[in-house]
MARNUSE-461313 format. One record per atom (N, C-alpha, C): residue number from 1; x, y, z; residue in three letters. Coordinates in steps of 0.2 Angstrom, whole numbers. Atoms other than C-alpha are relative to their C-alpha. Layout:
BEGIN
+-----+-------+-------+-------+---------+
! num !    xx !    yy !    zz ! residuo !
+-----+-------+-------+-------+---------+
! NUM !     X !     Y !     Z !     ala !
...
+-----+-------+-------+-------+---------+
END
This chain:
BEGIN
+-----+-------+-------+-------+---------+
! num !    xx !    yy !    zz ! residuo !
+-----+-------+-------+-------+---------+
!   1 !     4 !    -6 !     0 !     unk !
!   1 !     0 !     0 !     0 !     unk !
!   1 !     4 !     6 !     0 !     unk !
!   2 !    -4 !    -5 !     1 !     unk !
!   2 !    12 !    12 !     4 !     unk !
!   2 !     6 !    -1 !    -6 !     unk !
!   3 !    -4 !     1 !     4 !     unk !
!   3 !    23 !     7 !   -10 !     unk !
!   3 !    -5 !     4 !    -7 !     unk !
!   4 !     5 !    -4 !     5 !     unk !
!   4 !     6 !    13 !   -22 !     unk !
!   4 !     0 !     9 !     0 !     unk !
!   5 !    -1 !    -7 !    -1 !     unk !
!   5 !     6 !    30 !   -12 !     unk !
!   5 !     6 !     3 !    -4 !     unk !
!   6 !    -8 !    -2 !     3 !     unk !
!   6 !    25 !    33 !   -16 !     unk !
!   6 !    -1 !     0 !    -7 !     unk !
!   7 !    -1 !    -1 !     5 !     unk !
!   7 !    22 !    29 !   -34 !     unk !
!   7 !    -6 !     5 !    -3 !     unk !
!   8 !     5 !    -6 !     1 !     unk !
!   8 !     5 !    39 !   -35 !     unk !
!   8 !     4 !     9 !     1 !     unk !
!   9 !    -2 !    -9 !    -1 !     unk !
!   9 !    15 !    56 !   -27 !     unk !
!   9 !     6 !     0 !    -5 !     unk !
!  10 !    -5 !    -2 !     5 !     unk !
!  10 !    30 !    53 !   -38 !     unk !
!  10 !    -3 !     0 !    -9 !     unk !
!  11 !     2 !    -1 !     7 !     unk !
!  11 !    19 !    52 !   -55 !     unk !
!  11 !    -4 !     7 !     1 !     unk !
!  12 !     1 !    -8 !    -1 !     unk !
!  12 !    12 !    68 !   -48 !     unk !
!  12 !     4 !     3 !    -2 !     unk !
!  13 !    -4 !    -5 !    -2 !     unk !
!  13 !    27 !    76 !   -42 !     unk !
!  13 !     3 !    -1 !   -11 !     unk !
!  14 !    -1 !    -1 !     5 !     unk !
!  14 !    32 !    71 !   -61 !     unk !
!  14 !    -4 !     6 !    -5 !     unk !
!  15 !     6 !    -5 !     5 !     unk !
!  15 !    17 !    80 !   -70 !     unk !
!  15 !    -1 !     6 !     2 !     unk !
!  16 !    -1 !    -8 !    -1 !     unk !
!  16 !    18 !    95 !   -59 !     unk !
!  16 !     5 !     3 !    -1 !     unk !
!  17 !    -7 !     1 !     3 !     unk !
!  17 !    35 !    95 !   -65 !     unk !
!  17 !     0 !     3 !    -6 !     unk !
!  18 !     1 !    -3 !     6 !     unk !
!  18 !    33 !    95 !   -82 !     unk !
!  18 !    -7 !     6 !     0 !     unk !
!  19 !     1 !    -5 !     4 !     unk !
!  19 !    20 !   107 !   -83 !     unk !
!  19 !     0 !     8 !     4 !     unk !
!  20 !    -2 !    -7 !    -4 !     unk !
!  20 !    26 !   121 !   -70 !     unk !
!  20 !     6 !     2 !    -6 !     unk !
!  21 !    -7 !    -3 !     3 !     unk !
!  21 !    43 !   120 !   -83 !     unk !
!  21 !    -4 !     3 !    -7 !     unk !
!  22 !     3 !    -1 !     5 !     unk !
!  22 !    31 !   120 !   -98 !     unk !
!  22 !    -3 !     7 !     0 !     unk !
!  23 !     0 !    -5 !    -1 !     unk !
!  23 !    23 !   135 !   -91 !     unk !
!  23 !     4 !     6 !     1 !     unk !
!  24 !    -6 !    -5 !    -2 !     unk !
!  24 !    39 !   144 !   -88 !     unk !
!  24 !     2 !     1 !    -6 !     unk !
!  25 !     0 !     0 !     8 !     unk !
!  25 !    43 !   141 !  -104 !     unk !
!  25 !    -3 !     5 !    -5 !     unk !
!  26 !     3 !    -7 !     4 !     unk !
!  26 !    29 !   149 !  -112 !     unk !
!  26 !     1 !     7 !     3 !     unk !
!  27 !    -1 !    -7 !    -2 !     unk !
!  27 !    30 !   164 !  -102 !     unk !
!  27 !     5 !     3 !    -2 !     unk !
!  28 !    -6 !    -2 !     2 !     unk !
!  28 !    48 !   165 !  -107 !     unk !
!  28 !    -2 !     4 !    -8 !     unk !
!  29 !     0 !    -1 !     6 !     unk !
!  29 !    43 !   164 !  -125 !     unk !
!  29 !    -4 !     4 !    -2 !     unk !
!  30 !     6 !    -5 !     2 !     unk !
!  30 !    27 !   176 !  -123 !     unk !
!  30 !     5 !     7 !     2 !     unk !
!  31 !    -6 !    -8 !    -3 !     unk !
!  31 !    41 !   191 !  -114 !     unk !
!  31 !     5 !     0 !    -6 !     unk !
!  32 !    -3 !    -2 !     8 !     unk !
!  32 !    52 !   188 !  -130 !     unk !
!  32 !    -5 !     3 !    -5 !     unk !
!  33 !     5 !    -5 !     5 !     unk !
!  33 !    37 !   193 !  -141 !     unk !
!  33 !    -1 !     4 !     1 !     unk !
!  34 !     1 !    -7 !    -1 !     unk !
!  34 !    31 !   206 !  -133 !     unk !
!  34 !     4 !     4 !     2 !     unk !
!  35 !    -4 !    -4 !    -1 !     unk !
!  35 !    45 !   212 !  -127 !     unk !
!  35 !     5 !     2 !    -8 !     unk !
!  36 !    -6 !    -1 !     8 !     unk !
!  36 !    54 !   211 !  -146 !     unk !
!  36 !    -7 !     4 !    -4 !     unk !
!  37 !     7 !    -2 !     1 !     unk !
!  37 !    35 !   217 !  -150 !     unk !
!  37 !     2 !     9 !     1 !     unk !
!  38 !    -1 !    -8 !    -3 !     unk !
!  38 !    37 !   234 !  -140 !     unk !
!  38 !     6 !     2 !    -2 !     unk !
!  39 !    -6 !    -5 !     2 !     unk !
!  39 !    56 !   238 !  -144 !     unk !
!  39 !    -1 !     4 !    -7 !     unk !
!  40 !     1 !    -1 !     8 !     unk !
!  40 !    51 !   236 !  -164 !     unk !
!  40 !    -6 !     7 !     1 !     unk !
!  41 !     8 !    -8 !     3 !     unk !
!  41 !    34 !   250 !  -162 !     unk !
!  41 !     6 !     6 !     3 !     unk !
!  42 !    -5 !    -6 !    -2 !     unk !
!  42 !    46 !   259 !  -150 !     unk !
!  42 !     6 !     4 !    -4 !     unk !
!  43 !    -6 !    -3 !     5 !     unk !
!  43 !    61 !   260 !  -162 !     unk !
!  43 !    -1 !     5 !    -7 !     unk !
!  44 !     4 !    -3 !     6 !     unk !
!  44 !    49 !   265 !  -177 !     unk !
!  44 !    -3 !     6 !     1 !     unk !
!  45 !     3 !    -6 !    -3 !     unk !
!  45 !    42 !   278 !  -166 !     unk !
!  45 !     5 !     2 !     0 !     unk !
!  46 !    -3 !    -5 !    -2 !     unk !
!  46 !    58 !   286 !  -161 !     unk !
!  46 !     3 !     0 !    -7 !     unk !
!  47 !    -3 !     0 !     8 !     unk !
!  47 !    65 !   284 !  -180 !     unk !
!  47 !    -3 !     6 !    -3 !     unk !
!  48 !     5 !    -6 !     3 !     unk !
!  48 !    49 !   294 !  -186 !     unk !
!  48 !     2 !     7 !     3 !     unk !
!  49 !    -1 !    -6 !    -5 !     unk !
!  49 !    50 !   307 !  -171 !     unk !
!  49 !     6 !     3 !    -1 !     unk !
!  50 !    -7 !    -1 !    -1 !     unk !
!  50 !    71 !   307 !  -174 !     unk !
!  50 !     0 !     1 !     7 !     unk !
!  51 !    -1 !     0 !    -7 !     unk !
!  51 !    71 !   305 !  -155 !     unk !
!  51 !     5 !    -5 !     1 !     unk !
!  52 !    -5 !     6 !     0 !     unk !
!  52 !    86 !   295 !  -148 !     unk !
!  52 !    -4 !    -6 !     3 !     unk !
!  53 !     0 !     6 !    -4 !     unk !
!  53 !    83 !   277 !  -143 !     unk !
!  53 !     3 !    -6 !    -1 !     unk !
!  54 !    -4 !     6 !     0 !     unk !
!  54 !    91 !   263 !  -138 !     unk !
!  54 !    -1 !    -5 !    -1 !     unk !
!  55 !     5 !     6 !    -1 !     unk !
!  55 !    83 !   247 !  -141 !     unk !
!  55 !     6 !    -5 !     1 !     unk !
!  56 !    -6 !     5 !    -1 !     unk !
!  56 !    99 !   236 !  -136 !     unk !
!  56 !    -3 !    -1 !    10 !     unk !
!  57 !     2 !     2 !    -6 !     unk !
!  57 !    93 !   240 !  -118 !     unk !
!  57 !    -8 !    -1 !     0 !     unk !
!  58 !     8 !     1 !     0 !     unk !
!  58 !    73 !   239 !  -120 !     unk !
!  58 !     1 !    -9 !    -2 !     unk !
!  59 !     2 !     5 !     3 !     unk !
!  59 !    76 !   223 !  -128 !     unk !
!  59 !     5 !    -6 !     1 !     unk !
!  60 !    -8 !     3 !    -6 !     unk !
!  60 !    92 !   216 !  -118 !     unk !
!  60 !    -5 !     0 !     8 !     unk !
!  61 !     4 !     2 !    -9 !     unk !
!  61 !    79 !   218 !  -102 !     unk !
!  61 !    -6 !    -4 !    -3 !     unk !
!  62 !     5 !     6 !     0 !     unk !
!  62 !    65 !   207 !  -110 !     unk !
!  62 !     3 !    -6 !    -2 !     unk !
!  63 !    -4 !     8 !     2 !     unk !
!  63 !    79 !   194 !  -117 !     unk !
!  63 !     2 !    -2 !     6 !     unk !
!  64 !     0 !     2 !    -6 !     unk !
!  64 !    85 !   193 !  -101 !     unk !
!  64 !    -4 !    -3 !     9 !     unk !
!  65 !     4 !     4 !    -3 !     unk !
!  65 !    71 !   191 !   -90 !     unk !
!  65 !    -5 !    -5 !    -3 !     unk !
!  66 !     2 !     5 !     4 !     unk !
!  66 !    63 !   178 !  -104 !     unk !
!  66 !     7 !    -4 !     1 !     unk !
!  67 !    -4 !     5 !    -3 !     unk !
!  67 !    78 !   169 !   -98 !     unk !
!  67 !     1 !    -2 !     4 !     unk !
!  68 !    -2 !     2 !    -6 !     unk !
!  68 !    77 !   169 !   -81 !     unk !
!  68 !    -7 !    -4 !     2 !     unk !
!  69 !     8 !     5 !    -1 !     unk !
!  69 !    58 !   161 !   -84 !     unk !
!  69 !     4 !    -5 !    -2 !     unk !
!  70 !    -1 !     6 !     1 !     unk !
!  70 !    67 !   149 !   -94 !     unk !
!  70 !     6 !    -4 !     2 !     unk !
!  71 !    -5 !     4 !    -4 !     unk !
!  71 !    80 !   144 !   -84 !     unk !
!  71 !     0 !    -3 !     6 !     unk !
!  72 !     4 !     3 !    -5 !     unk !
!  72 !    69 !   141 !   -71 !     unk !
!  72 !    -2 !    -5 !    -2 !     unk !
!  73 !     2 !     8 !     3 !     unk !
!  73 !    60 !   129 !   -82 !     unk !
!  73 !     5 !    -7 !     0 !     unk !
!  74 !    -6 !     3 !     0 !     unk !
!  74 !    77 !   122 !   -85 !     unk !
!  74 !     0 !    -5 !    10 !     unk !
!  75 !    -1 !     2 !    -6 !     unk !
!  75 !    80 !   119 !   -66 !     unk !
!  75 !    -7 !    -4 !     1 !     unk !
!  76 !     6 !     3 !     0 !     unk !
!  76 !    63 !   111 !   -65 !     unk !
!  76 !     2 !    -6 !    -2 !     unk !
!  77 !     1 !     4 !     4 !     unk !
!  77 !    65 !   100 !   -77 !     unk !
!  77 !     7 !    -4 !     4 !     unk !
!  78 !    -6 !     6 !    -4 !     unk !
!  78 !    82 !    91 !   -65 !     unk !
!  78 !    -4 !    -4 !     4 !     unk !
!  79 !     4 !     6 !    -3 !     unk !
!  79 !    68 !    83 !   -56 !     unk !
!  79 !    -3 !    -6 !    -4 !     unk !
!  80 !     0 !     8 !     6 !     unk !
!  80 !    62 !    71 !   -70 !     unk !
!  80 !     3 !    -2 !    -4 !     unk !
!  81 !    -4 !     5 !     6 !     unk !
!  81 !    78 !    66 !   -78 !     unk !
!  81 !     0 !    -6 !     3 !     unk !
!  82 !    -1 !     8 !    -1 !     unk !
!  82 !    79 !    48 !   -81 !     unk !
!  82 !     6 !    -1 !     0 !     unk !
!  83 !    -7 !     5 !     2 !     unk !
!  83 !    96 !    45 !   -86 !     unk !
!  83 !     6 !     8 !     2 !     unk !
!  84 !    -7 !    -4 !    -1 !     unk !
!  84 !   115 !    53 !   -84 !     unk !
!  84 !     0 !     4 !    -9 !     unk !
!  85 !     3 !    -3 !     6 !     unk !
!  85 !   110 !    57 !  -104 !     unk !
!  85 !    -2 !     9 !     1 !     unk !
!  86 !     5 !    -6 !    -2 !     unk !
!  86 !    99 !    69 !  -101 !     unk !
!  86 !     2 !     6 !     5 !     unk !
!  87 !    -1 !    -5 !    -7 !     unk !
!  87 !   105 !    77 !   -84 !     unk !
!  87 !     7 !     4 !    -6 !     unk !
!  88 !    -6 !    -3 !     3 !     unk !
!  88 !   121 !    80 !   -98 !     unk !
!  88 !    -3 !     6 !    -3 !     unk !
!  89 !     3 !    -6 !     8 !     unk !
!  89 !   111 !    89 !  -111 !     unk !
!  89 !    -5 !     6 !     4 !     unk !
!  90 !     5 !    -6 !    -3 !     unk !
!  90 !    98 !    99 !   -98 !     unk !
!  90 !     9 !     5 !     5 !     unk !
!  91 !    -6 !    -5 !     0 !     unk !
!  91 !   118 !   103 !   -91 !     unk !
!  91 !     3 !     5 !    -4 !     unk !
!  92 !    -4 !    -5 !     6 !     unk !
!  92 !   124 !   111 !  -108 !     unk !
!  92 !    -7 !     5 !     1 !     unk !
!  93 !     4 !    -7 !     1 !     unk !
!  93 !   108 !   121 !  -109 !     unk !
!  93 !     0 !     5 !     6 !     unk !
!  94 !    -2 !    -5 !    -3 !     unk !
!  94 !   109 !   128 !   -94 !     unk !
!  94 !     4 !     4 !     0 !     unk !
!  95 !    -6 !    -3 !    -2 !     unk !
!  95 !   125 !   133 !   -94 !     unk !
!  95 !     2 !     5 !    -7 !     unk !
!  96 !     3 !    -4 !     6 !     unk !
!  96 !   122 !   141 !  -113 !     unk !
!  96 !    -7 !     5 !     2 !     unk !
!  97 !     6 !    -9 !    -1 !     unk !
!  97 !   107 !   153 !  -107 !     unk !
!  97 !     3 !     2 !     6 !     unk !
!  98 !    -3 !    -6 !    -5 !     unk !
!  98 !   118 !   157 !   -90 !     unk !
!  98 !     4 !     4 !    -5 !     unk !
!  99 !    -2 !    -6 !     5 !     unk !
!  99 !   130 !   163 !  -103 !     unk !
!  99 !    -3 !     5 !    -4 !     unk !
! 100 !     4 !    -4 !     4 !     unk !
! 100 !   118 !   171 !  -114 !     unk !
! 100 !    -2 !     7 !     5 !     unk !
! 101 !     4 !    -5 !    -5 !     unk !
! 101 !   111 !   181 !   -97 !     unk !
! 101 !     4 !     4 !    -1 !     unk !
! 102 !    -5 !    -5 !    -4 !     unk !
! 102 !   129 !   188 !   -92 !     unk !
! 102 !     1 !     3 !    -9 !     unk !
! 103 !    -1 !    -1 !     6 !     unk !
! 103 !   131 !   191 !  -110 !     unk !
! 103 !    -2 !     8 !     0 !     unk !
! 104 !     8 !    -8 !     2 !     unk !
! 104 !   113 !   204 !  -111 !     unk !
! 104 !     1 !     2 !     6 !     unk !
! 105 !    -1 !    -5 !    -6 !     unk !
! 105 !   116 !   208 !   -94 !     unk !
! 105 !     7 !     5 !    -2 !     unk !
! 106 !    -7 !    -6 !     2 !     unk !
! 106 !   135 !   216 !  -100 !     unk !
! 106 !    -1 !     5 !    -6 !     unk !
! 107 !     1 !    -6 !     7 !     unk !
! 107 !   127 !   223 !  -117 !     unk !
! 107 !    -4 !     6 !     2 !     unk !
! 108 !     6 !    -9 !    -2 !     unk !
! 108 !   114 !   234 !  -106 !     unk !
! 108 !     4 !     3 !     1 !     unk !
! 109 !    -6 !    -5 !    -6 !     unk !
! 109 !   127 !   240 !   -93 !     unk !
! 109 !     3 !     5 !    -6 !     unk !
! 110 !    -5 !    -5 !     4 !     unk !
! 110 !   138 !   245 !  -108 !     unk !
! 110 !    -5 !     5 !    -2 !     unk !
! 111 !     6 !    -2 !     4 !     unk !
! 111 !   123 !   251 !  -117 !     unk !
! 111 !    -1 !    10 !     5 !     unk !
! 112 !     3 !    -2 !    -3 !     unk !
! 112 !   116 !   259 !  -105 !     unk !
! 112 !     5 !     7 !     5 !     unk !
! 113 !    -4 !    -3 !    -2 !     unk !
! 113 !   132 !   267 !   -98 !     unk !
! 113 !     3 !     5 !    -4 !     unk !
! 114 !    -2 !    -5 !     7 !     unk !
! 114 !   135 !   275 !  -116 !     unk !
! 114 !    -5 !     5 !     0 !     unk !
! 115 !     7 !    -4 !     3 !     unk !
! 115 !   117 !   283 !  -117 !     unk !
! 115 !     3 !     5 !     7 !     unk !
! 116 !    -1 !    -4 !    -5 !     unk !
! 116 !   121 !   292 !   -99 !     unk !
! 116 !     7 !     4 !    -2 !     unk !
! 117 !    -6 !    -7 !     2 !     unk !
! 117 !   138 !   298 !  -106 !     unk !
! 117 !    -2 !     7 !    -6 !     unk !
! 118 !     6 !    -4 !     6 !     unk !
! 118 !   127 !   305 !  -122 !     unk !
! 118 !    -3 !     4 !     1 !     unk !
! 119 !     2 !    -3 !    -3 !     unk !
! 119 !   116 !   310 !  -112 !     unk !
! 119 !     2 !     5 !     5 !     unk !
! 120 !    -3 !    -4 !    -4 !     unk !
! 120 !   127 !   321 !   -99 !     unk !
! 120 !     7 !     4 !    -3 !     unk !
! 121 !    -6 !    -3 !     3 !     unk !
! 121 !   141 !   325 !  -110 !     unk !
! 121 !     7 !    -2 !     0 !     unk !
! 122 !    -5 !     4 !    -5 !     unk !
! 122 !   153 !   313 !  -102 !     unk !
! 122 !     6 !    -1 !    -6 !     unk !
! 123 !    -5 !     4 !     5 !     unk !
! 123 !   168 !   311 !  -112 !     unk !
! 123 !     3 !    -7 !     3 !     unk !
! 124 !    -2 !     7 !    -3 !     unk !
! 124 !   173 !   291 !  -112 !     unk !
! 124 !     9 !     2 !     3 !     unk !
! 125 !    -4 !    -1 !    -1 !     unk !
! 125 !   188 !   290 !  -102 !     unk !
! 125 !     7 !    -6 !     1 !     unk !
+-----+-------+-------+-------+---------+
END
């Protein structure tokens, strides 16, 4: 009897598994559109206006927290691997979208450190 519970809460904990990463996923993928969504009207707006903007940092901060949904997915997803296969390949991707992060996290900073020099007059030094 107790042998059925255990396998009943482990095909749970499986399935609430899979679709909490599932829905992290989608979220992720929904923040990429709308957020690639909003830079493109944005950028088409400031083009037309000749206003400055930057769209490396508007659209560097929804690639990057569309990352940190899917990398949560990712970490989800270490609870129903079956094999050392698998835990391999869910290790390469994570370690490919942390890089990705520190990536879009360093191109705002730069970014975003150039617009304030532009913005103030700052000569690079």
């Amino acid at each position: 009897m107790l042998e059925n519970i255990m396998m009943e809460y482990k095909d749970f904990l499986y399935s609430l598994a899979e679709i909490a990463a599932s829905t992290l996923e989608l979220v992720g993928i929904l923040i990429i559109v709308i957020g690639s969504a909003r830079a493109l009207v944005r950028l088409v707006y400031c083009l037309r206006k000749k206003l400055p903007f930057h769209v490396v940092i508007d659209l560097g901060k929804a690639l990057s927290l569309a990352l940190e949904f899917k990398m949560g997915a990712e970490i989800i997803k270490t609870v129903i691997i079956h094999n050392l296969e698998e835990l391999a390949i869910l290790g390469v991707v994570i370690v490919i979208r942390a890089l990705l992060a520190v990536i879009i996290h360093w191109e705002i900073r730069t970014e975003e450190k150039e617009h304030l020099q532009e913005k103030h007059g700052v000569a690079e030094e």
